[in-house]
C-alpha positions in Angstrom: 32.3 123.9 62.6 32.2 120.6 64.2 32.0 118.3 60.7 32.1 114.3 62.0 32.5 112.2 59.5 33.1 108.2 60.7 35.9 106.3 59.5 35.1 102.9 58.0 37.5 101.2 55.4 34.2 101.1 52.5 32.4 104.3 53.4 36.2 105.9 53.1 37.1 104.4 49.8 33.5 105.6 48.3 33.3 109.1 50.1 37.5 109.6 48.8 36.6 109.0 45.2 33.3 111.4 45.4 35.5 114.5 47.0 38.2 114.3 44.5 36.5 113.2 41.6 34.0 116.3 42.3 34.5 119.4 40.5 35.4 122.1 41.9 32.8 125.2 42.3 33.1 127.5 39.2 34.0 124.9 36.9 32.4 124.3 33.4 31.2 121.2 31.7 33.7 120.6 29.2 36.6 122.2 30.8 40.2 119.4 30.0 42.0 120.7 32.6 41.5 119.2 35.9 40.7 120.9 38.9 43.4 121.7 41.3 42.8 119.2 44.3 41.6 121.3 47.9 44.6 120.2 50.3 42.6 120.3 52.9 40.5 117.1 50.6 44.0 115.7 50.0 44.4 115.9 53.4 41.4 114.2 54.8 41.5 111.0 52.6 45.0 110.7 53.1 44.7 110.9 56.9 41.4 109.2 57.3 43.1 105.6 55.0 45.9 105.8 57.8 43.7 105.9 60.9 41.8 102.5 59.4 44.6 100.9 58.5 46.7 101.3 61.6 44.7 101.0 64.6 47.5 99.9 67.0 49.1 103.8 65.7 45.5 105.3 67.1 44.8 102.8 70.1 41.6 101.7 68.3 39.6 99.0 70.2 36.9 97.2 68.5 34.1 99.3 70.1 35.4 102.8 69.0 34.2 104.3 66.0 36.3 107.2 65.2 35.1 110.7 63.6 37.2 113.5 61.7 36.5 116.7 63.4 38.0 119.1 60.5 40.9 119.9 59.0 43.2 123.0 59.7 45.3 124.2 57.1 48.6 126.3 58.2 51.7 127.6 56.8 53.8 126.3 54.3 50.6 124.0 53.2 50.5 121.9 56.0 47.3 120.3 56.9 46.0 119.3 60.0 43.4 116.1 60.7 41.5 116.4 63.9 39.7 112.9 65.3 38.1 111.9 68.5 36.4 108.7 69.0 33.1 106.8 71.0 33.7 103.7 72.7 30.9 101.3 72.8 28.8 104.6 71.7 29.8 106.4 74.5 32.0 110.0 74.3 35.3 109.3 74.8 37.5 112.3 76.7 40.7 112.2 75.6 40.9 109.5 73.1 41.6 112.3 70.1 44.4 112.8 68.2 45.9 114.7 65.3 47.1 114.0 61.9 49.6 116.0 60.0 50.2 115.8 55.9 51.5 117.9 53.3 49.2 119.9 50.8 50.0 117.1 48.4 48.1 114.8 51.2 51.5 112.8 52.6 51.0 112.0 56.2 53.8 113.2 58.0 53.4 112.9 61.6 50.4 112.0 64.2 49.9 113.3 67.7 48.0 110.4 70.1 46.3 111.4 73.4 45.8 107.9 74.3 48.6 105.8 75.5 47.0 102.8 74.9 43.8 100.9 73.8 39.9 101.2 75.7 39.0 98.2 77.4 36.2 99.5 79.7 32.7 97.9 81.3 30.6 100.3 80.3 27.5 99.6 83.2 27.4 102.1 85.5 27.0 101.5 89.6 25.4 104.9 90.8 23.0 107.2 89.0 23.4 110.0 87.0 21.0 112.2 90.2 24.1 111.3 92.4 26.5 112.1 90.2 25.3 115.7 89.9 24.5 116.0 93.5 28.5 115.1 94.1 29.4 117.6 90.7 27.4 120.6 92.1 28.5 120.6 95.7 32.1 121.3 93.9 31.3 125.1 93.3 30.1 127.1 96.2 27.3 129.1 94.3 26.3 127.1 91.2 23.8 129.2 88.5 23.4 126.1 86.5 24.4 122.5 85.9 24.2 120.2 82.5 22.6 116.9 82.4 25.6 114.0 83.6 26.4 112.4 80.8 28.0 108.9 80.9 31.8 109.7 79.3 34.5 107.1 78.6 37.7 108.5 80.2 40.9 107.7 78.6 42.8 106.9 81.9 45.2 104.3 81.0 42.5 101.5 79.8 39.9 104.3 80.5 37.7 104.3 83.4 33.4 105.0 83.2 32.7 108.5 84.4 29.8 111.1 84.5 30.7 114.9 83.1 29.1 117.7 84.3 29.5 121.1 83.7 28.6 123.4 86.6 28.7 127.4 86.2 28.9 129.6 88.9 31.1 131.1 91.4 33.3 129.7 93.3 35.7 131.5 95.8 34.5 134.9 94.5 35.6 133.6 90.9 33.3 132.8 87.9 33.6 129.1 87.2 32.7 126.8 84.1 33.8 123.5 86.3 33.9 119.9 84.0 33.6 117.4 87.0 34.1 113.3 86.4 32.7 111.2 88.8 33.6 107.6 88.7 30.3 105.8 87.7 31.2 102.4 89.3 32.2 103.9 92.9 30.8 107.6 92.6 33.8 109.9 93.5 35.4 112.6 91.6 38.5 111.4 89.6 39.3 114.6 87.5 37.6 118.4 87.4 39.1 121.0 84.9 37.5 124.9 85.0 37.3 126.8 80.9 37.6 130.1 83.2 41.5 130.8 83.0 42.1 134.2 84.8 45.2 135.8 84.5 46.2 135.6 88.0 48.6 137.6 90.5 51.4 134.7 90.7 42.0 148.9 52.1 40.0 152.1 51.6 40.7 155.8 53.0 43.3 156.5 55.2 42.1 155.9 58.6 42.3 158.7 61.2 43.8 158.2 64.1 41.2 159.7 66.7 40.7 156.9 69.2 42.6 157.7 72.9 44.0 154.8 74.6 45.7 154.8 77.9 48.8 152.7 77.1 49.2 153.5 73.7 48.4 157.7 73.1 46.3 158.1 70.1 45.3 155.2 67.6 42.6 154.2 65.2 40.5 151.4 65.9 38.5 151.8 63.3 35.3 150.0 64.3 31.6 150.6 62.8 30.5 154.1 62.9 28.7 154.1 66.0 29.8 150.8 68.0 32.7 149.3 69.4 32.8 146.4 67.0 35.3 146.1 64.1 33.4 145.7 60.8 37.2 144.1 59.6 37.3 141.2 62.2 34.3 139.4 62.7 33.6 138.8 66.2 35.8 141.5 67.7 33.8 143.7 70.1 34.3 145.1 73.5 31.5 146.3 76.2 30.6 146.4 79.9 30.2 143.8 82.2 26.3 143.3 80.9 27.8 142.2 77.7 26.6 145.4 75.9 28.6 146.5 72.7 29.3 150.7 74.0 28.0 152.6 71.7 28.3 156.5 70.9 27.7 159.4 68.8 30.4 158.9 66.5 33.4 156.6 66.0 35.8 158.6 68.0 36.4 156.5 71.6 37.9 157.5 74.9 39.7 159.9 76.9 42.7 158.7 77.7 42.6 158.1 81.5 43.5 154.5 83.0 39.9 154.9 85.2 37.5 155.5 81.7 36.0 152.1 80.8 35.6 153.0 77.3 39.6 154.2 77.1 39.8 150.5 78.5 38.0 149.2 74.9 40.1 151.2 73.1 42.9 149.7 74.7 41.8 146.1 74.4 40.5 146.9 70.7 44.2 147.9 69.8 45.8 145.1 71.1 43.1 142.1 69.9 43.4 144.2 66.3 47.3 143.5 66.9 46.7 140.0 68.0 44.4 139.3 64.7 47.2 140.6 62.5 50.2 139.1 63.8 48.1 135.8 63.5 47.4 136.6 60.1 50.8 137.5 59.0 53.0 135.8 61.2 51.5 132.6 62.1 49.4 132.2 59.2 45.9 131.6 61.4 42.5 132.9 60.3 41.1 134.9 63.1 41.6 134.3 66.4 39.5 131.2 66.6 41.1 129.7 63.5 37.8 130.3 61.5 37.5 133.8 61.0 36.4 135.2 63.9 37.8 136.4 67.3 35.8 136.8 70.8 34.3 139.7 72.3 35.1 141.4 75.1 34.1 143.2 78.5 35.9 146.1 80.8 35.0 147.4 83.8 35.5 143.8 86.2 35.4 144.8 89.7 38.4 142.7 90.4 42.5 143.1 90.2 42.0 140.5 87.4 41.2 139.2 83.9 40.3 136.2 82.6 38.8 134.1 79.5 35.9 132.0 80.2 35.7 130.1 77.3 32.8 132.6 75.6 34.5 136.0 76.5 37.4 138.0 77.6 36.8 139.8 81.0 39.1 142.7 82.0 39.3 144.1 85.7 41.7 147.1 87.3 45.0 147.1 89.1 44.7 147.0 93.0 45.6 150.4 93.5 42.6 151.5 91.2 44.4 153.0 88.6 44.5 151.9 85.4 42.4 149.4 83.5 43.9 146.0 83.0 44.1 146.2 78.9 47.7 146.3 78.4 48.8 144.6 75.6 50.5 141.6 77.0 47.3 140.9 79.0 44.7 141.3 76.1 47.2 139.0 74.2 47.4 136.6 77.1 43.4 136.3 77.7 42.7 136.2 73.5 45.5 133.5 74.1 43.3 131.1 76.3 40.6 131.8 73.4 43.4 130.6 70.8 44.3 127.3 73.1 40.8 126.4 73.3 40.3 126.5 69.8 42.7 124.4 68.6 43.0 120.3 68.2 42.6 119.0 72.3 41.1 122.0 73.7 42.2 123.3 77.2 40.9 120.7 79.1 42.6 117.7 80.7 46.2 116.6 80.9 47.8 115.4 84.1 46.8 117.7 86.8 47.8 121.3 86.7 50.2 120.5 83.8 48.5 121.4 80.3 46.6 124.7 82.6 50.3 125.6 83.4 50.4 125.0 79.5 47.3 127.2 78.9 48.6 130.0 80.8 52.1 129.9 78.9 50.5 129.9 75.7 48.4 133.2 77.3 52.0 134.7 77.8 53.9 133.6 74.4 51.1 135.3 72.4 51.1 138.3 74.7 54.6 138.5 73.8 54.1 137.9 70.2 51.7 140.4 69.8 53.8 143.3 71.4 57.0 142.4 69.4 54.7 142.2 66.2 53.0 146.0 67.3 56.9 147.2 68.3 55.3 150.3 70.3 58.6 152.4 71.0 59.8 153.4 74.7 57.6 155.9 75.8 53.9 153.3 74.8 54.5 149.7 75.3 57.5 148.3 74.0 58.2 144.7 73.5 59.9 142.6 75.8 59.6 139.1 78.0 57.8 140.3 81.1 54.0 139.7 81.7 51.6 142.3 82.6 54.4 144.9 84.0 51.9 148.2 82.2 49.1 147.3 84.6 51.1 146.7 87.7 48.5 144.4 88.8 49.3 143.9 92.8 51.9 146.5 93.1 55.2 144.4 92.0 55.4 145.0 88.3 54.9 142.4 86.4 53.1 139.1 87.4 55.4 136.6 85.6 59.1 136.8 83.8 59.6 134.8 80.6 63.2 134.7 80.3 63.8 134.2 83.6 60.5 132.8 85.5 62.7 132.7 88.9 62.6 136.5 89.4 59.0 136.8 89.9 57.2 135.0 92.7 60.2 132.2 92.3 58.6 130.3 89.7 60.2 127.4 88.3 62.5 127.5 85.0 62.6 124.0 84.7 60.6 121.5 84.1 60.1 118.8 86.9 57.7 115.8 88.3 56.1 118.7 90.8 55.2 120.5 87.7 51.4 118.6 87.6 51.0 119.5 91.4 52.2 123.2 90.9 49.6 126.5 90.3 48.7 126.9 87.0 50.8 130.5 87.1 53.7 129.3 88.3 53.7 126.1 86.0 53.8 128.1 83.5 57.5 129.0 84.0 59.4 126.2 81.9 57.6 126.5 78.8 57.4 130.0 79.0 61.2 129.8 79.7 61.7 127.2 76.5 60.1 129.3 74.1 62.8 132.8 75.1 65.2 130.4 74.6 64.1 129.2 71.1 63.6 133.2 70.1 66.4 134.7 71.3 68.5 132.4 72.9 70.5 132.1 76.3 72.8 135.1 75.2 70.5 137.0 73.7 69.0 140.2 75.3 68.0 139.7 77.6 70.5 136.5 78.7 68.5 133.5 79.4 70.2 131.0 82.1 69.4 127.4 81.2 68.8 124.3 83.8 71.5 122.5 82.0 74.4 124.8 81.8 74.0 124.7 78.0 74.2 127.4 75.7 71.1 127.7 72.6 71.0 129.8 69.6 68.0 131.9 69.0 66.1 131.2 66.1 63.7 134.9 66.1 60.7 135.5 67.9 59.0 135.2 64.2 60.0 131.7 63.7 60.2 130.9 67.1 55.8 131.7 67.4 55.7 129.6 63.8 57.1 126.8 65.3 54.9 127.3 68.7 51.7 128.2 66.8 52.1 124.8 65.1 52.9 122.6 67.7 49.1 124.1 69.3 47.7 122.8 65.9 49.3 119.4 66.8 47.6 119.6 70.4 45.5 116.6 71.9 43.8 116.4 75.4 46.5 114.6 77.3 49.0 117.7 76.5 52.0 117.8 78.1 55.7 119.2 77.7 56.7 116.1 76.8 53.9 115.7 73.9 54.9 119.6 72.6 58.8 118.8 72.3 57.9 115.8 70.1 55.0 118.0 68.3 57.3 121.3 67.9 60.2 119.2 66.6 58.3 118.1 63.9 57.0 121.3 63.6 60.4 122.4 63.1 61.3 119.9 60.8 58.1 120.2 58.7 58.1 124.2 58.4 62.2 124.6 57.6 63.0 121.7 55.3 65.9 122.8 53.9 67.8 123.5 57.6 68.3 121.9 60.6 69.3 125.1 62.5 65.5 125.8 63.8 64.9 121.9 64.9 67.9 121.3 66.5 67.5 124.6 68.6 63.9 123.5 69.2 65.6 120.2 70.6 68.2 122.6 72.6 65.7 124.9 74.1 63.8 121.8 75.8 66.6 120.2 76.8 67.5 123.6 78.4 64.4 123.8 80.1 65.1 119.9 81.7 62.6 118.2 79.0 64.8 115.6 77.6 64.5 114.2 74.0 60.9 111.6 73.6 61.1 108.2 72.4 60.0 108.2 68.5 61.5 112.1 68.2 62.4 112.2 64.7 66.2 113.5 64.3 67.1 117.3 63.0 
């Protein structure tokens, strides 16, 4: 749900005093004692009196009017304020930013995707027909393109632009390309593509009578004729026409790595895992945060995967033997899901540097999800690599977490090239900071560290705590930067009564060659 409500200082003090002073559902006339205050209420006025009284804090020009999105609550009663903002009535991309309280409604920390005030003519030069003529010619074989839209993009002072969104295929890929052309001088100035593939760089005891290929005999208990889960809204898995498989009884697959309904069973198990671990872990509801998790298709011609903002999409390995539905790489695809739905979205950033991001945060939940499932030897057991079950080219696994040099040479540390580097490959350092964080540069396995130093392991359960809250932190200008500021607060905010977890956050980064932010709070 997508609830905007505008921020002005009188409309706030009146719509503040209605939400708390309102009873709460259930309650009877008469009753003395007051009704416990929602956070998430608490929350929202708190959050909403900042943003109007600080507009230098938010980069508020005179022409933005800025709406609350929603409110996320997470663990430990933390509460999350979403806002974006129009500029002279125009969309603004990247002018959103987050606002962090307590359940008792103290703001504790903001996250800003603008770095400073709009100050933007807002006439364009060339028409919204040439802007989608210069949009469309960006995919090779377009299906459809949305109306240009005249979009304010927060680029420095921000800059006029036209979006379009243009589906198709491009290089034998599906493709959901955002383009931005400049509306004063009509060239592009920034694209960014939702498809992120996974890429080469209480009732009755169940019975257990579904067969998988990567994890023998389990129960995904789903509806008595249908691959959906009755349990976890949204969770379904099909063919490549989008068709929930359907059968004669609840019992699934064969077992071989060629069946396309073994596949579903296998990327049932592991998005059932994925829900859980969320659940009990990181303290999300559902996979998109509200309840509900995405469906899914097998049987993609392609040594691939990938999440195209809608849907997850599994392929085969190159050799043609086995399904890619590992665990790691359901995790990893339900992970792009996750990123999207969070504060920000996946989109923009500078260059490849929030996809490299995107990608991480694929790999970091693929490994949380097998650590939380703890499959023993001879299934899937848990560990740092990405994708190793499928063999997708032939080389093992596709990327190394602990150690992102030993696969394809990938980079461990964070640099300047990092923005110009392949989304895969930029995923290294973060995927590099978070091992470091779980289990530390000693741990198993050892961890080298850009900087020679040596970091203490916090646990992969704390370690995805801290992660998963630094996502609900996110803004559209995400980079690693922004998430060692967001996941030291995190830190701090989720483990108040120890420093050990925030100054290992610190450690990890600075292992990872992103050095301490101005305005990072101390441990």
């Amino acid at each position: 749900m997508r609830h905007q409500t505008a921020i002005g200082a009188a409309a706030l003090s009146a719509c503040l005093a209605v939400a708390l002073s309102a009873p709460a559902i259930g309650a009877t006339a008469g009753t003395t004692s007051p009704a416990k205050p929602d956070p998430r209420t608490l929350a929202a006025g708190s959050a909403d009196r900042v943003v109007a009284a600080q507009p230098s804090t938010y980069k508020t020009a005179p022409e933005d009017d800025i709406f609350r999105l929603g409110v996320v609550s997470s663990l430990n009663g933390l509460q999350h304020v979403s806002y974006a903002r129009t500029h002279a009535g125009l969309p603004v991309f990247g002018g959103d930013f987050v606002v962090t309280t307590d359940a008792s409604g103290t703001v504790l920390s903001s996250s800003v995707s603008q770095t400073k005030a709009l100050d933007v003519d807002t006439t364009a030069k060339i028409s919204a027909a040439q802007a989608a003529k210069t949009s469309r010619a960006r995919v090779s074989k377009v299906e459809s393109a949305s109306t240009p839209q005249l979009t304010v993009l927060a680029d420095g002072a921000g800059r006029l632009t036209y979006e379009t969104v243009v589906t198709g295929v491009h290089k034998k890929a599906p493709t959901k390309l955002h383009v931005f052309v400049d509306a004063k001088t009509g060239k592009v100035v920034r694209t960014f593509d939702e498809v992120t593939a996974a890429g080469a760089g209480a009732g009755a005891a169940a019975v257990a009578d579904d067969r998988s290929h990567y994890h023998g005999t389990v129960d995904i208990s789903t509806a008595a004729t249908s691959m959906t889960d009755p349990a976890r809204p949204g969770l379904s898995c099909g063919g490549q026409n989008g068709q929930t498989f359907t059968g004669a009884d609840s019992a699934w697959g064969n077992g071989s790595g060629t069946d396309l309904e073994t596949a579903c069973v296998d990327a049932m198990h592991a998005a059932q895992k994925e829900w859980d671990m969320l659940k009990e872990w990181l303290g999300r509801n559902g996979m998109n945060g509200s309840g509900r998790g995405f469906p899914m298709r097998v049987g993609l011609n392609q040594a691939n995967a990938f999440w195209n903002g809608q849907y997850t999409n599994y392929g085969r390995n190159q050799a043609g033997t086995k399904q890619a539905t590992g665990m790691d790489v359901v995790g990893h695809e339900n992970g792009h899901g996750i990123f999207q739905n969070t504060p920000g979205g996946s989109t923009g950033g500078n260059g490849n540097e929030k996809g490299g991001m995107n990608e991480s945060a694929g790999d970091i939940f693929g490994a949380l999800v097998e650590f939380y499932a703890n499959e023993p030897e001879n299934l899937d057991p848990p560990d740092y690599l990405v994708g190793e079950e499928v063999d997708l080219v032939g080389r093992g696994p596709i990327r190394n977490m602990y150690n992102p040099s030993l696969v394809n040479n990938d980079p461990n540390c964070y640099s300047s090239s990092i923005p110009r580097t392949e989304v895969h490959k930029a995923a290294g350092p973060q995927n590099h900071w978070f091992v470091l964080l779980a289990v530390g540069s000693n741990g198993t396995p050892a961890s080298p560290t850009c900087n020679n130093s040596t970091v203490t392991g916090i646990g992969i359960q704390k370690a995805g705590k801290v992660f998963m809250e630094g996502l609900n932190r996110k803004t559209t200008a995400w980079s690693h930067a922004a998430a060692r500021t967001a996941t030291v607060n995190a830190a701090k905010q989720l483990f108040p009564g120890s420093t050990a977890e925030c100054t290992s956050v610190k450690a990890a980064w600075a292992a990872v060659s992103v050095p301490a932010q101005s305005g990072e709070p101390a441990c």
